[in-house]
N, C-alpha and C positions, 0 to 999 in steps of 0.2 A: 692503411694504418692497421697495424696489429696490435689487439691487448689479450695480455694472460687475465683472466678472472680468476682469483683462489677463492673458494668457501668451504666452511667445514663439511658443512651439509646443504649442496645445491636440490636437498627435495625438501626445505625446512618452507612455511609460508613465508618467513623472514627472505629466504633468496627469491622466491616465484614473485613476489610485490616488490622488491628493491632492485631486481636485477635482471631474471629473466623475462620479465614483461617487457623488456626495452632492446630484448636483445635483435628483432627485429628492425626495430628503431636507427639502433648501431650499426646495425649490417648496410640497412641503406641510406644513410650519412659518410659512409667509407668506412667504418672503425667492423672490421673482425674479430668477432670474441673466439676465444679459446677457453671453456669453463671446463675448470678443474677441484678434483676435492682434496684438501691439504691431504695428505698421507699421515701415518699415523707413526712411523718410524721417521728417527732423526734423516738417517741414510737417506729416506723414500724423499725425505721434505725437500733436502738441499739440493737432489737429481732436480726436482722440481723447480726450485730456484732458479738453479741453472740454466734451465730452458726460457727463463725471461729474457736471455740475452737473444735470444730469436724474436723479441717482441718489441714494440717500441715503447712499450707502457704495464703496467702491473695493477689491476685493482683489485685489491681484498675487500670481500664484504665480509664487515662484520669480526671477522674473529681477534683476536688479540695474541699475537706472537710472545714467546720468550726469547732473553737478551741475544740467544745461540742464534734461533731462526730468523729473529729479525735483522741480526746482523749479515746472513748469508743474503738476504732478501732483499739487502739496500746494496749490497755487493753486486749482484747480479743483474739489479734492475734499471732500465735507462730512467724512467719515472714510474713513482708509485702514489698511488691512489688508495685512499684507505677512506670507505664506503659504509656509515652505521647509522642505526634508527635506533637506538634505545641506548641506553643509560647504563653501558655495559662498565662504565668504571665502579659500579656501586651492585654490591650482592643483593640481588633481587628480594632473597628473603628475608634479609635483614639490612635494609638501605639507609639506615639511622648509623649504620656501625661503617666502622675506614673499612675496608677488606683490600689487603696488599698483595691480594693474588688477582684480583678484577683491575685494579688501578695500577699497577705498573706496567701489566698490558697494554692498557689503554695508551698509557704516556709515552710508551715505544713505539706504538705504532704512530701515534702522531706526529710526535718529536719528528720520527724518520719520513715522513708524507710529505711527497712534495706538492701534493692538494688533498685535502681534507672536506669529503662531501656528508653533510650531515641530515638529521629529518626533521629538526626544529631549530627554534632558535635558541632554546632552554641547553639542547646539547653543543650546539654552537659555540656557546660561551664558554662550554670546558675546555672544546677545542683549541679556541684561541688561545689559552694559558700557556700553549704549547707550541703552537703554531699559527703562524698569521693569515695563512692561506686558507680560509674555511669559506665554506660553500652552503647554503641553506636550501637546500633541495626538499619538496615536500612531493609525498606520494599520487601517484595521480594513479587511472586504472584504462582498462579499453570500456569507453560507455557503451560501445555498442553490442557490447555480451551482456550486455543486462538489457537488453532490449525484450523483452518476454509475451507472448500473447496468453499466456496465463489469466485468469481473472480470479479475481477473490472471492473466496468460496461465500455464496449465498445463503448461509445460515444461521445470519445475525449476529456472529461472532464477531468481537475486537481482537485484534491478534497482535499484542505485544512483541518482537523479537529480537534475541541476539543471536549474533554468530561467532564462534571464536572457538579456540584448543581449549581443552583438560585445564590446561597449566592458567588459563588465563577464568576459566571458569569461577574462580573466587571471588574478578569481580564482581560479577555479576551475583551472584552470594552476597555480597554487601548489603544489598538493596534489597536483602528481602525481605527485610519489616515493612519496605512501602509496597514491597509486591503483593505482601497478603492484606494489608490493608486497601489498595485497589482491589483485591480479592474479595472483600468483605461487601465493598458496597455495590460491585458492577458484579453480576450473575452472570454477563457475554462477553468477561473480556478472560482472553486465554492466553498465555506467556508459550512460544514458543524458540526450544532451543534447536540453535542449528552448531553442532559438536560432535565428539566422539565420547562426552562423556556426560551424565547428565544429575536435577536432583528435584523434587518434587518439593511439593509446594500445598500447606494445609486448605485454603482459601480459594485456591487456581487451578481450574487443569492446565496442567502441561503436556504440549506435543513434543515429542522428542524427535527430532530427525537427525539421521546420521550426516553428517557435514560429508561431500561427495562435488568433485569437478562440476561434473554432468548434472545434478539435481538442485544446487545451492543457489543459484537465479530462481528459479520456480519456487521454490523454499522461501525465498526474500518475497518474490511479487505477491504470494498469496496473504503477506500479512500487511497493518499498517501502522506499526508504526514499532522505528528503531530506537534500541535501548544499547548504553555503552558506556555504562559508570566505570570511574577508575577509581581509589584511594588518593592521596595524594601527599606524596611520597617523593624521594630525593629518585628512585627509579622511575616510579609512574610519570614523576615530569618529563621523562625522554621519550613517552612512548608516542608513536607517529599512527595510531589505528587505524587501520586498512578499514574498520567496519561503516565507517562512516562514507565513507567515499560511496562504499556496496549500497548502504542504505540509501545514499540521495541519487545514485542511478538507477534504482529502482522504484525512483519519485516516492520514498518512505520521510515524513518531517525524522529527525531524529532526537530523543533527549541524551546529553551527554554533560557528564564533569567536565568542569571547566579546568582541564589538568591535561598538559603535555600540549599537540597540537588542533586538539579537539575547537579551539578557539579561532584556528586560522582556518577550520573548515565551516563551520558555525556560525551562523550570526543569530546572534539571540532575537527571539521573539519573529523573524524572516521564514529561515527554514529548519528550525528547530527550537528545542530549549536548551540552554544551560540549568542544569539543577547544581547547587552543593552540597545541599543536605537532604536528610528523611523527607520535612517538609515541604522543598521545591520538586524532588522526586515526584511526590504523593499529586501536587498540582498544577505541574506541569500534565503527567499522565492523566491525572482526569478531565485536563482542560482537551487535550485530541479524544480522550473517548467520549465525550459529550458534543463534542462540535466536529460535523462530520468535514464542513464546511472549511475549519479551520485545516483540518488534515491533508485535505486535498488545497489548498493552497500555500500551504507549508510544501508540501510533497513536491509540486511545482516549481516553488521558487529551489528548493534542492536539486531538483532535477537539472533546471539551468545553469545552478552555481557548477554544477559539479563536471560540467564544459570545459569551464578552466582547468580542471587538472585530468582532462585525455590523454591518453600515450602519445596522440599527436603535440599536443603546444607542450607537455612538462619534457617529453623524451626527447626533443628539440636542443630545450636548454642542456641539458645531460649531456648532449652530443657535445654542445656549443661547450662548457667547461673539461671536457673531457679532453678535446682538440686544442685548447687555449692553454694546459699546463700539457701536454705532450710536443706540444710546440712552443713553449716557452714563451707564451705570451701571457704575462703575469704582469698587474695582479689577475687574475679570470674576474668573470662576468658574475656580478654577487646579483 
């Protein structure tokens, strides 16, 4: 079984956590991927299209077609698959407002889907407006790259941390009235970022580490305890965070908004907290940096939870509905 994979940008985190973490996966279930990156010319796109007819199946991560392309795209393709984790019908920057350039994207590529695999159920529901075929697929990772014999550095520091891009850096900006107020009262607890871009903090040292393959385990092990506020917003409820998954395979408790899929990884007060506001921010954090006790059995119970979504048992199902709409055995396996 052969599939065309299209993404815009197969080096974005969005394809390396949605698509090529699995492509192992698909190799030894039978399905052959052929990843490709949309071209940037009309000409360049529809050669590409074209080529789906050598495939038995088509799955676009993520991007959003216009009427031309996606009309060559349902032309050429025996099934297509159309593969998103975020909330791309609504303008990131301003998700309060219609944006007719994000949303008729969206509605073409579903419309034309003959399975629709999504990263919640928040974006699920758009799906369906459109199509009935939707799929609830949540992120899973390989636990065993996070397996690290690093130790935490013995200097009586508490080591708060996030990990994520530039673009995503704001949210963790939100939270920083409760940052410098844990700042204020703990003198050993340290905020560290793992990015490429970074911002200081009046009350906190901050470590900065450059976000890197090869460093970003050891990065994660050396701290304890993960942070991952979102806003919560008509986009933020799409969004599927990878950073969560990172933190409970590196046995870190995590606190996280209770916004997008943060909930189906989470269980409050187990191996983590949910905060909404300043206030549960502020006591959720001082409740792990006071109880060491607490930390380390939060961190456990994430480290087990987070089993459940290995590349083994989630890239499984992935195969299983992948095979089920290329074979026309519909409805697939929700």
């Amino acid at each position: 079984m052969n599939l065309l994979v299209i993404s815009e940008n197969p080096n974005r985190s969005s394809f390396r956590e949605r698509i090529a973490l699995y492509l192992d996966a698909l190799a030894e279930s039978g399905i052959q991927c052929r990843v490709e990156s949309l071209p940037a010319g009309a000409s360049a796109r529809r050669n590409l299209f074209k080529s789906a007819r050598e495939s038995d199946g088509v799955l676009v991560h993520k991007k959003g077609l216009n009427l031309f392309d996606a009309f060559w795209l349902r032309r050429y393709s025996r099934k297509v698959i159309y593969n998103f984790d975020d909330a791309i019908m609504y303008d990131p920057k301003r998700p309060e407002r219609f944006s007719p350039a994000h949303f008729i994207k969206f509605r073409t590529m579903t419309k034309l889907a003959d399975l629709v695999i999504t990263g919640n159920s928040y974006l699920a529901d758009h799906a369906r407006k459109y199509n009935p075929n939707v799929v609830v697929w949540l992120h899973g990772l390989k636990v065993a790259d996070y397996a690290c014999s690093c130790r935490r550095p013995a200097d009586g520091k508490i080591r708060l941390v996030w990990i994520g891009s530039k673009s995503t850096l704001r949210y963790l900006k939100q939270i920083e009235p409760a940052l410098e107020e844990i700042g204020s009262r703990f003198e050993n607890v340290v905020l560290r970022i793992i990015c490429d871009e970074f911002f200081d903090l009046n009350n906190m040292e901050v470590e900065k580490h450059v976000w890197s393959a090869q460093t970003r385990v050891a990065d994660l092990a050396e701290a304890d305890i993960g942070l991952a506020p979102l806003p919560d917003d008509r986009f933020t409820r799409g969004k599927c965070t990878f950073k969560i998954l990172e933190y409970a395979a590196t046995g870190l408790p995590a606190i996280a908004s209770p916004v997008g899929a943060h909930s189906d990884y989470i269980l409050d007060n187990v191996n983590g907290f949910l905060a909404s506001d300043n206030a549960q921010w502020i006591e959720s954090m001082a409740s792990l940096i006071e109880d060491d006790r607490l930390r380390k059995t939060m961190g456990t119970a994430a480290r087990e939870k987070v089993a459940d979504f290995d590349v083994a048992v989630v890239g499984k199902r992935l195969c299983d509905v992948i095979k089920n709409c290329i074979n026309s055995n519909f409805p697939v396996i929700a």
